[in-house]
N, C-alpha and C positions, 0 to 999 in steps of 0.2 A: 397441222396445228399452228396457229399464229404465234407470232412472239407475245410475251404477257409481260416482260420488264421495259416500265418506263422512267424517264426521268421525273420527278415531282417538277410542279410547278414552281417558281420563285417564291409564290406566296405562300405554298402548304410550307416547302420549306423551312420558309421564316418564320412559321407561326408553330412547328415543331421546335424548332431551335431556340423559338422566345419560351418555353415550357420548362427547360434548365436554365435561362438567364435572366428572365425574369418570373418571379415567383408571385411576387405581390409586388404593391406601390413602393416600398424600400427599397426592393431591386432593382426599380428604374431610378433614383433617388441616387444610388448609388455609384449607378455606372454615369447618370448624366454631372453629376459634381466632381466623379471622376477624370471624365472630356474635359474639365472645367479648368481644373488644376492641369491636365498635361497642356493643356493650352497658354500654359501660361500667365495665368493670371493672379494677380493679387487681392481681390474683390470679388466675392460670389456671393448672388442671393440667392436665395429658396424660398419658394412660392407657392404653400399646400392649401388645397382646398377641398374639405369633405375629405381627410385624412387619406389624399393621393388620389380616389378615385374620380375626381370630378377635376380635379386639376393638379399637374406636375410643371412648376416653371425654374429653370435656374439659369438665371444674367450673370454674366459675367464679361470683363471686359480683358478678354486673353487676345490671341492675336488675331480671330474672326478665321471664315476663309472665301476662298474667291469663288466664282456663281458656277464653276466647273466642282471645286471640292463639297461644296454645300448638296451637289445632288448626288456626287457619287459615295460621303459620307453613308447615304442607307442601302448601296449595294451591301452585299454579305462578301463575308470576308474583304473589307475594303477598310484601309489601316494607311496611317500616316507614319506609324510606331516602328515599323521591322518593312526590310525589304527582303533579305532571303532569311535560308535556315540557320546560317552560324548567327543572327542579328536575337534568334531566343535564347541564347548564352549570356547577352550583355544588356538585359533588358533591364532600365531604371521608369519608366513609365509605369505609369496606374493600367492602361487597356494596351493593349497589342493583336486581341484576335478578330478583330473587325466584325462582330456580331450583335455587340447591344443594340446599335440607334438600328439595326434593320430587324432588330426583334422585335423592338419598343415600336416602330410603325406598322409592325405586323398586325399588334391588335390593339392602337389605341389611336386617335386623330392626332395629327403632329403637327404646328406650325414653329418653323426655326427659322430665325432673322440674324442673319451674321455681314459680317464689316469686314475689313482687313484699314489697319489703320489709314497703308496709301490708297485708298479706294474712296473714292468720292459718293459713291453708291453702294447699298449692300442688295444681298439677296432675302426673297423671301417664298420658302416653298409649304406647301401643304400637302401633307399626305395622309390617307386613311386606308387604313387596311394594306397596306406597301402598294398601292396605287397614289401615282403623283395627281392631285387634284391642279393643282396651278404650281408655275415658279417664272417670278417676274425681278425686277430690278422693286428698290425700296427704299426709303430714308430708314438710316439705323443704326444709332449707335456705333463705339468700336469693340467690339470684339461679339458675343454670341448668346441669343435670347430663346433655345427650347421649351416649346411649351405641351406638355403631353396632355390630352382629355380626353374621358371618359375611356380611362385603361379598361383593357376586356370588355369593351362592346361586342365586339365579334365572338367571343372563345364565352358566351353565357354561363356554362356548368364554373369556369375558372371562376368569374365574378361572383358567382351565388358562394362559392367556398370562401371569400375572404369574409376576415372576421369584421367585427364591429368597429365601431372610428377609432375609440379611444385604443383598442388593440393593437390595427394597421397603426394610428400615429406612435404608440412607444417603439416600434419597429423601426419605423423615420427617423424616433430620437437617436435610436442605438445606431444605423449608421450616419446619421451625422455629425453624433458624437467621434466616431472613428475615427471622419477622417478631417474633421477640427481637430483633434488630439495630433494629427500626424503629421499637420500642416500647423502650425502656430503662427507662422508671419502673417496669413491671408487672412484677412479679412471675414468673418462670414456674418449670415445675417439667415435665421428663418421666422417668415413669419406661417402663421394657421388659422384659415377663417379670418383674414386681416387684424389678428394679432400677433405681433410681437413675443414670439418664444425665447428666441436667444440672437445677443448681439454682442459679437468677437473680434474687436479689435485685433490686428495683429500684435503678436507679446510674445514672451517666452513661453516656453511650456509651462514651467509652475505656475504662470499668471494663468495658463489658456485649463487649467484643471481645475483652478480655481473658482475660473471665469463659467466651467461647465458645470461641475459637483456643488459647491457651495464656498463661501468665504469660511463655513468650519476645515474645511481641507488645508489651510496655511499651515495649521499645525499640527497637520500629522505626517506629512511628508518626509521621510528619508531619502535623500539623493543614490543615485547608485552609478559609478562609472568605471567601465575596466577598456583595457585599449590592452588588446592582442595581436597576434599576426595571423588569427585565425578572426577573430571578430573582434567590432568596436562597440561595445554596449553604454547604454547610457539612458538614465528615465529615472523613475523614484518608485518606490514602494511607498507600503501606509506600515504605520506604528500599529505594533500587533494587540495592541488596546484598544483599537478600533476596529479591528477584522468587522466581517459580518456573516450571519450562517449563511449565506447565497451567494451564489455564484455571479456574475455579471461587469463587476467590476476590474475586472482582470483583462488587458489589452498588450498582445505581443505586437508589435512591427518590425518587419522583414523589409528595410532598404524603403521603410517608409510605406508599406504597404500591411494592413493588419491581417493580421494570420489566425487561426487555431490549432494550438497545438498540446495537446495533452501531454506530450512528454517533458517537455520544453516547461510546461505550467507544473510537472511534477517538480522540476529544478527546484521553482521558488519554494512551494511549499516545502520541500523535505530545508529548505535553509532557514524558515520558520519553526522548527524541529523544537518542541519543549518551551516555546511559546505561544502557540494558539489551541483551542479544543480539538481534539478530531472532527468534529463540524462545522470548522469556522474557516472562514477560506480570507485569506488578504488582499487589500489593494494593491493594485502596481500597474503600472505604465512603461515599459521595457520597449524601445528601441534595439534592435540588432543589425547592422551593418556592414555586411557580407559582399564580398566579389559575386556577383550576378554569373559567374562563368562555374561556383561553388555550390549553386544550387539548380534545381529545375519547379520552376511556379507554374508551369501547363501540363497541371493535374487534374484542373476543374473547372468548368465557366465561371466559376465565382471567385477565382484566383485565392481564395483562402486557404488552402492545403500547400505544402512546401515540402520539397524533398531536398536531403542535404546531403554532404557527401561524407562532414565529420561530424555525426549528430551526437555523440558521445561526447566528444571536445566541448560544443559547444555547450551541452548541457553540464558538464563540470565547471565549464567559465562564469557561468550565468547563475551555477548554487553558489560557488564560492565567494562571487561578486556580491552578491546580493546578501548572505552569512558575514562577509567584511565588513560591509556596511550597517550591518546593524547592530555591530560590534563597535564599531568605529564611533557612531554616537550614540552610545552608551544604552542602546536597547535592550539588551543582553548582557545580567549580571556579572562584574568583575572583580576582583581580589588583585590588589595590586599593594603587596607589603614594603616596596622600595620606592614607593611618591614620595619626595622630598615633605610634602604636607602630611608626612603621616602622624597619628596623635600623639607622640612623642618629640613631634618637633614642635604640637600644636599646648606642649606645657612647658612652664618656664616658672623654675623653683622660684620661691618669694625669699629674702633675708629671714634670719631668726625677729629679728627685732620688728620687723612688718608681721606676725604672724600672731593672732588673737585669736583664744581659744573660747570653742562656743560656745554657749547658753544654752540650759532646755528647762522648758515650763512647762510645769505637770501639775495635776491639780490631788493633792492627797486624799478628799475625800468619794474621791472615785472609787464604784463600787460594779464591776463589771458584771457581775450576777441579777441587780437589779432588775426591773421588770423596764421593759421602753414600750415608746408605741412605735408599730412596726410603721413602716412607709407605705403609701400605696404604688403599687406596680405601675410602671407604665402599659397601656391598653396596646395590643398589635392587633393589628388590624388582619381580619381572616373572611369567611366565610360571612358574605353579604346576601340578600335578596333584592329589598329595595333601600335598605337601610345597615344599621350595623349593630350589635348589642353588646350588652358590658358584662364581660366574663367575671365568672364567683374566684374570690380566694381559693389558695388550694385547702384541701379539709382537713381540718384536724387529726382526724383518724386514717392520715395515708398511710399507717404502717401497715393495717389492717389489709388494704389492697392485697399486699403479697400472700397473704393465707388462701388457699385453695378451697373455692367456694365447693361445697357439697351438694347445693342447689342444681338442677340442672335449666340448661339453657334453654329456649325457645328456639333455637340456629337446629335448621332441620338440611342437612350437608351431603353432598354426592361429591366422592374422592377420583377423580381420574386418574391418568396415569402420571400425568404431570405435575399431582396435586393441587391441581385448583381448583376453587368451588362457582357455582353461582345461586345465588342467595336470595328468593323472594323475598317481597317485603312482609310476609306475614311471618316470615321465620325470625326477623329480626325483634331480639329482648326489648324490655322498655332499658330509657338510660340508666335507671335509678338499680337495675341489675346485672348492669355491665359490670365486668372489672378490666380496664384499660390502661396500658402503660405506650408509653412512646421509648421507640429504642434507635438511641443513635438519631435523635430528630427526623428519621426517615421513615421507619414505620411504624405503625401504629398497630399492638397487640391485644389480641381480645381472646378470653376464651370461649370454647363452646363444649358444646358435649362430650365428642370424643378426644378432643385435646387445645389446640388452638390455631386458631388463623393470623396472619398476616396480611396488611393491606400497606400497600404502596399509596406513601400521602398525597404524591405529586400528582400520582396519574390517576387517584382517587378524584382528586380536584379538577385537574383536566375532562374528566370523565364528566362530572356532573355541570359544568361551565360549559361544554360543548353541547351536551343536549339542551341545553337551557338557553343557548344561543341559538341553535336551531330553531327551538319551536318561535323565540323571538321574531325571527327571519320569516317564519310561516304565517305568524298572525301581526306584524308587525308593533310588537306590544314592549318593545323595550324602552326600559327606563333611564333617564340621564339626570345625575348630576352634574346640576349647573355650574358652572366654577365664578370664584367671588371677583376675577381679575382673566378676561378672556385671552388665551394664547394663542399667540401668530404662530403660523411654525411653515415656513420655507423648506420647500421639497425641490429634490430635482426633476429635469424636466419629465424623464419616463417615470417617474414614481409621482411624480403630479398628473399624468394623463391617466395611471392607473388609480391615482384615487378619486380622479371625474367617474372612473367608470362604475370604481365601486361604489360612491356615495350615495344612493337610494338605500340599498342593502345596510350601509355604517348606520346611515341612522336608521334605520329601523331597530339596532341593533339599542340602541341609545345612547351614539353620537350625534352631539349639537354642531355643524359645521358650517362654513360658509364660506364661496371661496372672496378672497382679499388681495386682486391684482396677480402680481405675474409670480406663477408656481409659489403665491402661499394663500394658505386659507385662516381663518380664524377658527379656535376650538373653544364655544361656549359650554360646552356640558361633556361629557363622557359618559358611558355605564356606569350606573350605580353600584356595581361589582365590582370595576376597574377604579374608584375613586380615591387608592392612593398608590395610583401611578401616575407619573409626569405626560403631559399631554405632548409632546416630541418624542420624548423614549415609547411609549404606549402607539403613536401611529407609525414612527421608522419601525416597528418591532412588528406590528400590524403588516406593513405590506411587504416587508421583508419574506415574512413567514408565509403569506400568499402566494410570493413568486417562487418560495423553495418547493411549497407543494403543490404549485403548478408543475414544476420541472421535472418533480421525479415520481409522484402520487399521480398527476393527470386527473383530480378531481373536477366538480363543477361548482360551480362562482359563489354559493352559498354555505357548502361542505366545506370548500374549501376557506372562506370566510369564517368561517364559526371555529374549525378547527385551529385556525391561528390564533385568535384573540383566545382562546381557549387555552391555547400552551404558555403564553406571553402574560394571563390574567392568572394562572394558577398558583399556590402556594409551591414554593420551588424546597425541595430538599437541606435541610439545614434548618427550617424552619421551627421554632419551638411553639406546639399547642399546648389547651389548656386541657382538663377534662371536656369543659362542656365545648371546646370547640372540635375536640375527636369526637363526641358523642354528637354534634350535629354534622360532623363530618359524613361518619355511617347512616344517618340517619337519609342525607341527602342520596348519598350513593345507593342503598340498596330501593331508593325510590326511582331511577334509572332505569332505562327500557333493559340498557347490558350493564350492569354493573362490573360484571367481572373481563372487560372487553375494555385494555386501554387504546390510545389515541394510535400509536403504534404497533396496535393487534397483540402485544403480549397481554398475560393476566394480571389483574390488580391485585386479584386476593391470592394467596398461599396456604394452606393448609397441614398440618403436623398434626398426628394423629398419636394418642397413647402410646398404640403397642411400636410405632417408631420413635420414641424418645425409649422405650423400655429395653427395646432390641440395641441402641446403642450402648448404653449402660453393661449390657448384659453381652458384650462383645469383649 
């Protein structure tokens, strides 16, 4: 029998090896701004086109290399970074394993034009498919011009999986946000489809957050700094009045390299403890700055995984540090009875003879019993269709409410085990034989035949906002109010590529939009449902809620659309109704496909039946 074990080719190789390092276009985006930075440079451009597919270029003017390094660059395992095995102990560089540029030519066309400053000439090679097409001498700049096209020609099934533009580009965003946040002197620049996304002078950090997130971010930043003999920490958190319920905003760097790390991110949050919701996660920006011989970072091809040797330590440095500091300026309430300003130092007796005693004018023919006219209430704004309507006083005879009607109900009710019902609309009473109380502003009580129900108001609302935005999305029949004064509203740049993607669907929904130059658009209309919410709080709150139930629901683009405006548009808990606006509350709800099915899969309605109020009594 022959031998059966051979060696792979260079090319299958590299085109197995590019399947963990590079994943999609941000993969290559990644490692090549990477090279960009270990090279030294102060200046990098980014160059997308067709959201990475069709083209990857980043210039930069680091120290180039000479027409030997330029071709040995796409052997594998071929590294400028490390020369033996103790050199992965002390590693401060971005790459060290000699694999991206020979994965990235494994499956896409590659032309690189590099200089070395003393060189009168540079090199320029081509390769496709890890086959060298040409390498000649060139005019070209100083330092290094990679240009990647058409990633995944070769590897077909790969290309057909990536997603759509606007998806692949907020991919690009998040690591280029990375590694601008990690770098702040350098320079960056990207543009997409020849425009201008973002342009990053060298600055500090707080400039270069600012420069990324928005000019709102100036003032919410808390500084954070601790210097140990175990680690030097140093970044800023966000003011826990800004939290946001999604994840994304939250960036560890390790010696300048961004990491994930779950335990490390439990730190922050348990030091946010008693000031944010349980669903609301914080900003921060945390630098950590560790001896390279205290950790091991070749865990992964994607260098983001990190093993530590005191991970205990550091995560006590990193809660504490970060709990100081939001202590420190005055995030977190304080009781301080010994401040020289305290309100006893802030009175100061007057003389006897300064001191005039006061006056009070009262009118004697005041007759408190009298009859007044009452005021009119202000109107709150609830339950809309296309328009809004004007709720009745309350009735005269609301004592009457409380007496236990003898009549019986039309509510025809099936008790399970968890006591919940679900409620055709032909069961449901007319409203004029309702008897309905609100309890605690949160639920609204009704009786019924055998005793009474319970409806959750929020998820009552949510419930019938959600199917009513669906069917919008199906026949594209939603309505917008126009606004008298149209708003700009500046987004950052992933959350602007995401509302390219979603804008057919928004306005189907009956959003008026338009976009208005770089990452903002104009909001002329909104749903006529959503009309008294603010057109900024109303779309941060909108895509916000898209990307949470992207993350953790795995919905599709319409479900998941309808669902968020739904939660964000609903009447929220604390809410005070009137009669007729609980009575069109119900009325909408048991017109719903699932009434009794909220957004969250628990039940909206509750059920209490006689002989369990009888049995308790009787205990």
């Amino acid at each position: 029998m022959s031998d059966i074990i051979q060696l792979l080719p260079d090319a299958v190789a590299n085109q197995i090896a590019a399947g963990e390092v590079v994943q999609r276009p941000a993969s290559a985006v990644k490692e090549l701004v990477e090279n960009a930075i270990d090279a030294g440079a102060d200046k990098i451009q980014l160059i997308i086109k067709d959201a990475g597919k069709s083209l990857i270029q980043v210039i930069d003017n680091g120290c180039g290399m000479s027409l030997t390094d330029a071709r040995m660059c796409f052997e594998r395992h071929a590294t400028s970074k490390i020369r033996k095995a103790d050199d992965l102990f002390a590693i401060r560089t971005m790459g060290f394993r000699g694999e991206a540029m020979a994965s990235i030519a494994a499956i896409a066309q590659v032309e690189l034009k590099t200089r070395r400053h003393e060189d009168e000439l540079g090199s320029c090679i081509t390769i496709e498919g890890s086959e060298v097409i040409s390498q000649e001498p060139c005019a070209a700049n100083t330092g290094t011009s990679i240009s990647v096209k058409n990633l995944f020609y070769n590897t077909p099934a790969r290309r057909n999986f990536l997603k759509s533009n606007p998806v692949e580009m907020r991919h690009i965003i998040d690591e280029f946000q990375r590694v601008a946040l990690a770098h702040p002197q350098i320079f960056f620049t990207l543009h997409h489809d020849s425009q201008e996304v973002y342009h990053l002078p060298g600055s500090t950090l707080k400039q270069r957050i600012v420069h990324l997130f928005g000019n709102n971010y100036n003032q919410r930043l808390v500084p954070v700094e601790e210097d140990t003999t175990i680690i030097k920490l140093r970044g800023f958190v966000g003011k826990p009045e800004f939290a946001r319920k999604t994840r994304g905003e939250q960036f560890f760097f390790v010696n300048n390299r961004f990491i994930r790390d779950s335990y490390l991110n439990h730190a922050v949050t348990t030091a946010f403890e008693e000031l944010l919701p349980d669903d609301c996660f914080p900003f921060y920006v945390l630098f950590i700055d560790i001896d390279p011989s205290k950790i091991d970072i070749n865990v992964h091809p994607t260098k983001t995984e990190i093993k530590y040797q005191d991970e205990k330590a550091i995560y006590a440095i990193i809660r504490s540090a970060v709990k100081r500091s939001l202590g420190r300026y005055n995030i977190t309430p304080s009781l301080d009875f010994d401040q020289e300003n305290s309100i006893e130092h802030l009175i100061t007796p007057k003389p006897l003879e300064e001191i005039i005693a006061p006056t009070i004018s009262f009118n004697p023919n005041f007759n408190p019993f009298a009859n007044k006219e009452e005021k009119p209430k202000q109107e709150h704004p609830f339950l809309r269709d296309s328009g809004g309507y004007k709720k009745d006083p309350i009735p005269q005879n609301w004592d009457t409410l409380y007496e236990i009607s003898k009549k019986e109900t039309l509510f025809q009710h099936e008790i399970h085990e968890e006591k919940t019902i679900a409620v055709d609309e032909q069961d449901v009473s007319k409203p004029s034989e309702r008897q309905l109380f609100q309890i605690h502003n949160r639920f609204i009580l009704s009786q019924i035949k055998s005793g009474f129900m319970l409806i959750n108001q929020q998820a009552a609302h949510e419930r019938i906002l959600y199917e009513r935005f669906l069917l919008q999305l199906q026949n594209h029949s939603g309505v917008s109010q126009q606004s008298l004064f149209p708003q700009s509203v500046t987004l950052n740049g992933a959350d602007f590529e995401l509302l390219k993607e979603l804008l057919p669907d928004i306005r189907a929904l009956g959003f008026d939009i338009r976009e208005f130059g770089k990452n903002t658009v104009v909001v002329e209309g909104i749903p006529a449902e959503l009309n008294n919410v603010g057109e900024l709080e109303l779309l941060e709150h909108l895509l916000e809620g898209f990307k949470n139930n992207l993350a953790i629901l795995k919905l599709d683009k319409r479900d998941n659309l309808a669902r968020s405006l739904a939660r964000n548009g609903a009447i929220k808990t604390g809410t005070r109704l009137s009669l007729e606006e609980m009575n069109q509350l119900i009325d909408q709800l048991f017109a719903c496909e699932s009434p009794n099915q909220a957004l969250n899969g628990k039940p909206v309605i509750s059920t209490f039946t006689m002989n369990e109020l009888i049995e308790r009594f009787e205990k």
